[in-house]
SELUMDREN-188242 format. One record per residue (C-alpha): residue number from 1; x, y, z. Coordinates in steps of 0.05 Angstrom, whole numbers, padded with zeros to 5 digits. Layout:
N
  num       x       y       z
  NUM       X       Y       Z
...
# end
This chain:
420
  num       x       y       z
    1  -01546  -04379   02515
    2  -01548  -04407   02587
    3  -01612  -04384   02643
    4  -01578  -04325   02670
    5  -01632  -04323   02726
    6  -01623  -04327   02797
    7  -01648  -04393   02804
    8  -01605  -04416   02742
    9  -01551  -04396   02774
   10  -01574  -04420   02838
   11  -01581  -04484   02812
   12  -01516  -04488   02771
   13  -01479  -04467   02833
   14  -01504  -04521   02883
   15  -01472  -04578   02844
   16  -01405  -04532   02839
   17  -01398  -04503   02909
   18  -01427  -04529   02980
   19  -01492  -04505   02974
   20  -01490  -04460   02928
   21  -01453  -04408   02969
   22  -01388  -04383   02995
   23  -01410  -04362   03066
   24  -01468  -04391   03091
   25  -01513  -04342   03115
   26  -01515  -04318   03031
   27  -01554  -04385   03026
   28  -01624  -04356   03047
   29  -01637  -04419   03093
   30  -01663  -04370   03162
   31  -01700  -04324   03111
   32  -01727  -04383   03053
   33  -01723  -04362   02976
   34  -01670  -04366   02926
   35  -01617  -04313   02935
   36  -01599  -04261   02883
   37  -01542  -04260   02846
   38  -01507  -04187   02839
   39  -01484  -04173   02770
   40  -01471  -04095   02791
   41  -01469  -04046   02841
   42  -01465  -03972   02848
   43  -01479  -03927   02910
   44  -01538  -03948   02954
   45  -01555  -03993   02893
   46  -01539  -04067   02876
   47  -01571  -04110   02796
   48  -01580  -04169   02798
   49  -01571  -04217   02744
   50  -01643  -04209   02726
   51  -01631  -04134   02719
   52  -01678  -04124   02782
   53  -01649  -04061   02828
   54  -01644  -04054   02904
   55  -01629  -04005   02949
   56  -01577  -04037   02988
   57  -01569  -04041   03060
   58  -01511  -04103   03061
   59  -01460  -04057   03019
   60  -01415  -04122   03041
   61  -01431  -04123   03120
   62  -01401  -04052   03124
   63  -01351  -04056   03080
   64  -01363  -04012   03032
   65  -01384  -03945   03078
   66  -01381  -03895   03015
   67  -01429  -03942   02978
   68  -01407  -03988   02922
   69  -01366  -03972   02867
   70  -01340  -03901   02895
   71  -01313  -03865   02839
   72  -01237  -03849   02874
   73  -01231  -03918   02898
   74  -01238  -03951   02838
   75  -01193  -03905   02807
   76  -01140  -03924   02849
   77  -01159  -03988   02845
   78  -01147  -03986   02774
   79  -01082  -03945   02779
   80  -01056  -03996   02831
   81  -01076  -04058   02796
   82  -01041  -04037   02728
   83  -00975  -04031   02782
   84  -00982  -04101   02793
   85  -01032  -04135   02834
   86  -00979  -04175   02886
   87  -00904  -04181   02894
   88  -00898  -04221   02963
   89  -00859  -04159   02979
   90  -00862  -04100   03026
   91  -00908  -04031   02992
   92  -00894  -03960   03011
   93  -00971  -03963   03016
   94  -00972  -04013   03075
   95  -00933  -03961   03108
   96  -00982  -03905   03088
   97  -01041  -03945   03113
   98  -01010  -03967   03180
   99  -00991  -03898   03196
  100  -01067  -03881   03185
  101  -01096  -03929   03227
  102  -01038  -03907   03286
  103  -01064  -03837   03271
  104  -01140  -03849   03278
  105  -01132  -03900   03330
  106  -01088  -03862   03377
  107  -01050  -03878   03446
  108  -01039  -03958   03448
  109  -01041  -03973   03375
  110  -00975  -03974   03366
  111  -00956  -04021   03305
  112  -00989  -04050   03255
  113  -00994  -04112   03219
  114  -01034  -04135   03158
  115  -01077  -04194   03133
  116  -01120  -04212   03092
  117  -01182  -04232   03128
  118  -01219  -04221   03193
  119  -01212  -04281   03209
  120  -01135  -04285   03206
  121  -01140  -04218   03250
  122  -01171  -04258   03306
  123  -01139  -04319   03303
  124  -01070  -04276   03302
  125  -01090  -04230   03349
  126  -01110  -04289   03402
  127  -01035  -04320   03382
  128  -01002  -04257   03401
  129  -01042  -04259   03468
  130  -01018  -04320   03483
  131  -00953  -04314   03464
  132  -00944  -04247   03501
  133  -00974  -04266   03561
  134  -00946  -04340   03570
  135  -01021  -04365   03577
  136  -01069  -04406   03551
  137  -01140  -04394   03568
  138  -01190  -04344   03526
  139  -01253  -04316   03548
  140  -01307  -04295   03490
  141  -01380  -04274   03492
  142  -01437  -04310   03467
  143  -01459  -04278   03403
  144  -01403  -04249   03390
  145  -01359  -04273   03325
  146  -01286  -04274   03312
  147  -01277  -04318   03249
  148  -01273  -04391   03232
  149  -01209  -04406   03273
  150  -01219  -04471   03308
  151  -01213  -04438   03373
  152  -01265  -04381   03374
  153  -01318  -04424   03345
  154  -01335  -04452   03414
  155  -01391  -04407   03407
  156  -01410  -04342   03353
  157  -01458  -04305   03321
  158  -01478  -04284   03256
  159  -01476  -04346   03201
  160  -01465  -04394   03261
  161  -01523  -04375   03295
  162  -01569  -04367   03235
  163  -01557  -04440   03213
  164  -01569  -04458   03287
  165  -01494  -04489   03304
  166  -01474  -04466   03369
  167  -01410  -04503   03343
  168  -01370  -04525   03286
  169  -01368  -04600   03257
  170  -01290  -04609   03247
  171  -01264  -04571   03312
  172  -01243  -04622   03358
  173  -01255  -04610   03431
  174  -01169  -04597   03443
  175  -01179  -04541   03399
  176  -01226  -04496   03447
  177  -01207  -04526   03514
  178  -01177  -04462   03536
  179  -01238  -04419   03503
  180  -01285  -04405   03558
  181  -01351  -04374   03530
  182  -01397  -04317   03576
  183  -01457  -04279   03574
  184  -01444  -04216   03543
  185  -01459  -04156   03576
  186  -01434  -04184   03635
  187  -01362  -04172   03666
  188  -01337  -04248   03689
  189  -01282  -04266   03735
  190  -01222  -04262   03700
  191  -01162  -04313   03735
  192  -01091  -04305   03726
  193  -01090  -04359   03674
  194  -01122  -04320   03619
  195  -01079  -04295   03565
  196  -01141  -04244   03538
  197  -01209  -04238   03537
  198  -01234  -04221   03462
  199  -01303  -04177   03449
  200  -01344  -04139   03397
  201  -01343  -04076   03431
  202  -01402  -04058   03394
  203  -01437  -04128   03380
  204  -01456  -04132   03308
  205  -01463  -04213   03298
  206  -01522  -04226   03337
  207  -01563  -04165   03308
  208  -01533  -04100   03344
  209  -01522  -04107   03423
  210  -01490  -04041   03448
  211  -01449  -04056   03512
  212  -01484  -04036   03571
  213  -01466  -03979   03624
  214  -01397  -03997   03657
  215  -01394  -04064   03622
  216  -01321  -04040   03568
  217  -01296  -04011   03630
  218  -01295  -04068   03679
  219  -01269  -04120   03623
  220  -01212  -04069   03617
  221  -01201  -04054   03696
  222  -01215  -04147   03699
  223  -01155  -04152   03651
  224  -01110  -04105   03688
  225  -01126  -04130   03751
  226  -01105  -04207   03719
  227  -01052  -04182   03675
  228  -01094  -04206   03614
  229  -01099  -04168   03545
  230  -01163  -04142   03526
  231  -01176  -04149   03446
  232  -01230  -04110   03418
  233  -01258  -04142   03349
  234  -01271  -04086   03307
  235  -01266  -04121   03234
  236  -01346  -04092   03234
  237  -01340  -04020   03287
  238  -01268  -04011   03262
  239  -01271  -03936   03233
  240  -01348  -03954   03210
  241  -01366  -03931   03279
  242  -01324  -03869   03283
  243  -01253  -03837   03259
  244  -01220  -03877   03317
  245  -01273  -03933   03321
  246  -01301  -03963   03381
  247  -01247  -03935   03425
  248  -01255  -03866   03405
  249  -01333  -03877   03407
  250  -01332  -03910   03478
  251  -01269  -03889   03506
  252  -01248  -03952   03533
  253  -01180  -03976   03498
  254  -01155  -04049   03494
  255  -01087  -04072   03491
  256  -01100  -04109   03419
  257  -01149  -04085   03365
  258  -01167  -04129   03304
  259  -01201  -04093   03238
  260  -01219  -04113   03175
  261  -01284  -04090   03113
  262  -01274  -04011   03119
  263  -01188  -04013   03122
  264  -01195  -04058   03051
  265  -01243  -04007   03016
  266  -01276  -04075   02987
  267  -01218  -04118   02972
  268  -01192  -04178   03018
  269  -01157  -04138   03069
  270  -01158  -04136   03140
  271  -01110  -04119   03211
  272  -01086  -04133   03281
  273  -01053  -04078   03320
  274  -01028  -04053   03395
  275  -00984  -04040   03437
  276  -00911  -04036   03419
  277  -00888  -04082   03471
  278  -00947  -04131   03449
  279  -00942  -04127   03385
  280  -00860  -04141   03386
  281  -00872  -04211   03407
  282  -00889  -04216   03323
  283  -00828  -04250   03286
  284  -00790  -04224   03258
  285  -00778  -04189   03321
  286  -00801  -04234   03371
  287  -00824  -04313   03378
  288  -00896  -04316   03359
  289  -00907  -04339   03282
  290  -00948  -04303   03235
  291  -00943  -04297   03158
  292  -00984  -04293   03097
  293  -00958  -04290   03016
  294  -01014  -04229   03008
  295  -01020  -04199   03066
  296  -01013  -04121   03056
  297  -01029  -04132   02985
  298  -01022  -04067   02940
  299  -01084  -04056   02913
  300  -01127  -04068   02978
  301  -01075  -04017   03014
  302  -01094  -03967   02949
  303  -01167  -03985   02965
  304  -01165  -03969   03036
  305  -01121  -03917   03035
  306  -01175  -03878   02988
  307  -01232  -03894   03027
  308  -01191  -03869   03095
  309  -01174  -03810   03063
  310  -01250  -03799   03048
  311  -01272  -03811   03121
  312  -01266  -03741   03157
  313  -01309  -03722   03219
  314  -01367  -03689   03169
  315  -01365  -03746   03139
  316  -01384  -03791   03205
  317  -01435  -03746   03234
  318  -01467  -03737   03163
  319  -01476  -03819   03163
  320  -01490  -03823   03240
  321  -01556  -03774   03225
  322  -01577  -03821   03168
  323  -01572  -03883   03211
  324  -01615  -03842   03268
  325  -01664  -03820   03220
  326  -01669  -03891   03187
  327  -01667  -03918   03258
  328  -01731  -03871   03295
  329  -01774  -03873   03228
  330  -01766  -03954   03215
  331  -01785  -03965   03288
  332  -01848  -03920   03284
  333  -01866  -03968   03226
  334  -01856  -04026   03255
  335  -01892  -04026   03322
  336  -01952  -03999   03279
  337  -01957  -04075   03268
  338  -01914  -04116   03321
  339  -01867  -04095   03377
  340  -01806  -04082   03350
  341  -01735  -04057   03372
  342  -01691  -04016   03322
  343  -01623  -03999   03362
  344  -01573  -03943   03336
  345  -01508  -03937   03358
  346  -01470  -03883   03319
  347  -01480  -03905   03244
  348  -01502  -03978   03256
  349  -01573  -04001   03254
  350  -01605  -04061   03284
  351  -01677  -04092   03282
  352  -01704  -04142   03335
  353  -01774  -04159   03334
  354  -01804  -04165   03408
  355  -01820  -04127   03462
  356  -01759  -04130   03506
  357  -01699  -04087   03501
  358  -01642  -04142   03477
  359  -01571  -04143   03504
  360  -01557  -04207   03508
  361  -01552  -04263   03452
  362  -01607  -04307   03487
  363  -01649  -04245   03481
  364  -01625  -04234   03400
  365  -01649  -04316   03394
  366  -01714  -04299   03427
  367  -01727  -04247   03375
  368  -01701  -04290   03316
  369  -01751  -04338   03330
  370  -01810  -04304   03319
  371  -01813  -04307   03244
  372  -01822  -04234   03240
  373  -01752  -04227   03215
  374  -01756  -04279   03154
  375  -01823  -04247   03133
  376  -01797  -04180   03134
  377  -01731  -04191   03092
  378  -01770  -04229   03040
  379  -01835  -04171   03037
  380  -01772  -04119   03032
  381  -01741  -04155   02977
  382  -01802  -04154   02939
  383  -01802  -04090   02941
  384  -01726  -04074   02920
  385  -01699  -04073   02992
  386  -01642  -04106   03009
  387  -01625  -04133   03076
  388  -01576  -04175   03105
  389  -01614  -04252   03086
  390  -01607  -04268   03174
  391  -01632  -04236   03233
  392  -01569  -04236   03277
  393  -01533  -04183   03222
  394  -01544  -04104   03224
  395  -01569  -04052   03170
  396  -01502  -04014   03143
  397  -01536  -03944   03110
  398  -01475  -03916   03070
  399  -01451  -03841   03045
  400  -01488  -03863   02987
  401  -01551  -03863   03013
  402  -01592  -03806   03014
  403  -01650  -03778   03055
  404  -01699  -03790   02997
  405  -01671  -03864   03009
  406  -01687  -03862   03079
  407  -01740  -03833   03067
  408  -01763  -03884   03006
  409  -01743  -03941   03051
  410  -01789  -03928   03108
  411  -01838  -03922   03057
  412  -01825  -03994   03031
  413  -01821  -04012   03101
  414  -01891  -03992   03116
  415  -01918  -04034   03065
  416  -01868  -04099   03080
  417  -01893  -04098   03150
  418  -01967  -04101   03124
  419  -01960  -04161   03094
  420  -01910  -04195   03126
# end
C-alpha cells in the first residue's frame, strides 16, 4: 500500500503537477512546511490524509459560508447530479439562481450571466466594459485581484503577491497597455478614455483593506463624471458580506458586479451582472463575445441555489457577531506579544502584524514582511488551526463555527503567539 502521508503525497505530486499544487499560494512557499492534504471535511472541520483534524478557517477562501459538507447542499447536490451533471443546454435552475441574485442585489443588477470561474467573471466583465463603452483603458488597485486574465495581472494580490511577482511571466506587455494600476484607497483621475475602473470593494487579496471614508463614493461620482463603468469584484464580498453584498453593506452601487465561491455553494461556479443596457451588449443580443460549454452548470446552480436559500438576515448578523468576537478576542492575544492589527468588516476577518493601521497594499507588504505571519500559521497548525498558508488572504469563520470554536481558537491562539 502506497505512503498516504502528506509528504508522500507531497512528493508524488511534485513530479505530476507544477509544484505540487494547483494554485500556488496551496504550495506553503510564504509560510515553509509541507502542506496538508484534505481527505474530508465537515463543518468548521477539515482530515487530512493523516487523519489529523483542524478547525478550519479557509472553508475554500469563503466559499463554503455554512461550513463544509452542509447537509441540504449535498443533498441537492446528489439529487442534481443523478439528473445529469451537464447538457451544454439552458436549466430552469440558471433561471432560479439569476432571479436570486437580481433579488438580493437590487436596483442596477439587472441580468445575469454565468461562468464558471472568478476569473472568467473579470475578464468578461472588463470585455463588456469595453465593448459598452467603445474604450480601451482600465484602472485597478494595487493589491487588489481579479483573476489570471492577461490583462489584470499588471499588478494583484493574494497568490501573486505571496510568491513575490508583481507580474506574470507569459503576459506580454500589449496585453496590459491599457491597464493602469493605483494606490488603493485613493480616488485617481479618471479621463474620458477609460472604459471602467475595476475594485474589491472590500479588499480581501492583500489581507482585508476596508475602503476608507468617501473613497466607493468618489470612484462612483469619477466614473459618472467620465462616463466610465465602475465594476465591483465581489467573487470574495459577493453575498459573504451581506444579503446584497458589498453594495447593500456600503451603499455605493456599480454599474457591473462580478461574483463567484458563495453563488457555487462549493462547486466551479461563478457570475457577472448589471445593468440592462450594459449587460445587452452580451451576444446573443449584442456584439461583445462571451461563451462557455459549462457555464450555468446544473449541479453548481442546485448548490448555490441551496446555500442562497439558507442565507437569510439571522443568518448574516449571527456570522457577523462570530467574526467580531473572533476579531476583538484574537487581537487582545496578539498584542500580548507583538503589535498586531485584526480588521472586521461585517463577517470577514483580517490579521496584519505591525503597529500601523493598513489600508494600502504597501502597508499589507510591510506587515508580510515581518515573519510574524509565517510563524503564526505554522504554531496554529500545530495546534489543529487552520489558516489560509499566506498573509495577504483573510480568516472566513462559517455558520458552522461555534462560540466554543471561537472561543477554543483564541485559546490556541494564545499559545501559537507564545512560541511563534
Amino acid at each position: 500500500m502506497a505512503d498516504n502521508t502528506n509528504s508522500a503525497l507531497f512528493k508524488r505530486a511534485l513530479e505530476v503537477v507544477p509544484g505540487g499544487v494547483s494554485s500556488p499560494v496551496r504550495a506553503f512557499k510564504s509560510v515553509g512546511g509541507t502542506p496538508y492534504f484534505v481527505s474530508r471535511a465537515d463543518g468548521a472541520y477539515v482530515w487530512d490524509v493523516e487523519d489529523r483534524r483542524y478547525l478550519d478557517y479557509v472553508q475554500s477562501y469563503g466559499a463554503s459560508i455554512l461550513g463544509h459538507a452542509h447537509p441540504e447542499v449535498v443533498e441537492a447536490i446528489r439529487q442534481a447530479a443523478g439528473e445529469g451533471t451537464t447538457f451544454g443546454a439552458p436549466t430552469e435552475r440558471e433561471v432560479l439562481l439569476a432571479e436570486a441574485i437580481c433579488d438580493r442585489v437590487g436596483a442596477g443588477c439587472d441580468l445575469v450571466r454565468f461562468v464558471s470561474s472568478g476569473t472568467e467573471a473579470a475578464m468578461s466583465a472588463v470585455r463588456v466594459a469595453r465593448g459598452f463603452t467603445g474604450r480601451n483603458r482600465v484602472v485597478m488597485f494595487e493589491g487588489c485581484y481579479h483573476g489570471h486574465s492577461d490583462m489584470l495581472l499588471a499588478a494583484g494580490g493574494s497568490g501573486m503577491a505571496t510568491l513575490g511577482l508583481p507580474a506574470s511571466a507569459g503576459v506580454p506587455p500589449s496585453a496590459v497597455a491599457e491597464t493602469m494600476v493605483v494606490p488603493y484607497n485613493t480616488v485617481p483621475d479618471i479621463d474620458d478614455d477609460v472604459a471602467c475602473v475595476i475594485v474589491e470593494p472590500i479588499a480581501a487579496n492583500m489581507g482585508l483593506v476596508p475602503p476608507a471614508p468617501g473613497f466607493l463614493q468618489g470612484l462612483r461620482d469619477a466614473c459618472d463624471r467620465a462616463g466610465a463603468l465602475l465594476v465591483f469584484d465581489e467573487v470574495i464580498t459577493g453575498f459573504r458580506l451581506a444579503r446584497a453584498g458589498a453594495s447593500g453593506f456600503t451603499g455605493v452601487r456599480p454599474d457591473l458586479w462580478t461574483f463567484g465561491k458563495v453563488i457555487g455553494g462549493g462547486l466551479p461556479l461563478a457570475a457577472f451582472a448589471g445593468r440592462r443596457e450594459v449587460m445587452e451588449a452580451l451576444a446573443p443580443v449584442g456584439p461583445v463575445y462571451q461563451a462557455g460549454t459549462l457555464s450555468g452548470n446544473p449541479v453548481a446552480t442546485a448548490a448555490g441555489l441551496t446555500v442562497l436559500g439558507l442565507l437569510d438576515d439571522a443568518a448574516y448578523s449571527m456570522l457577523a457577531g462570530r467574526a467580531a468576537e473572533l476579531g476583538a478576542m484574537l487581537a487582545g492575544v496578539l498584542n500580548e506579544v507583538t503589535p498586531a492589527q485584526v480588521p472586521v468588516v461585517g463577517t470577514l476577518v483580517g490579521v496584519f502584524f505591525g503597529d500601523d493601521l493598513v489600508t494600502t497594499f504597501a502597508g499589507s507588504r510591510a506587515s508580510a514582511t515581518t515573519g510574524w505571519y509565517a510563524r503564526f500559521f505554522r504554531a496554529m497548525l500545530e495546534r489543529g488551526v487552520a489558516l489560509a498558508p499566506g498573509p495577504y488572504e483573510v480568516m472566513f469563520p462559517s455558520l458552522a463555527h461555534t462560540w466554543d470554536d471561537i472561543e477554543r481558537t483564541v485559546d490556541l491562539a494564545r499559545a501559537a503567539i507564545a512560541v511563534a
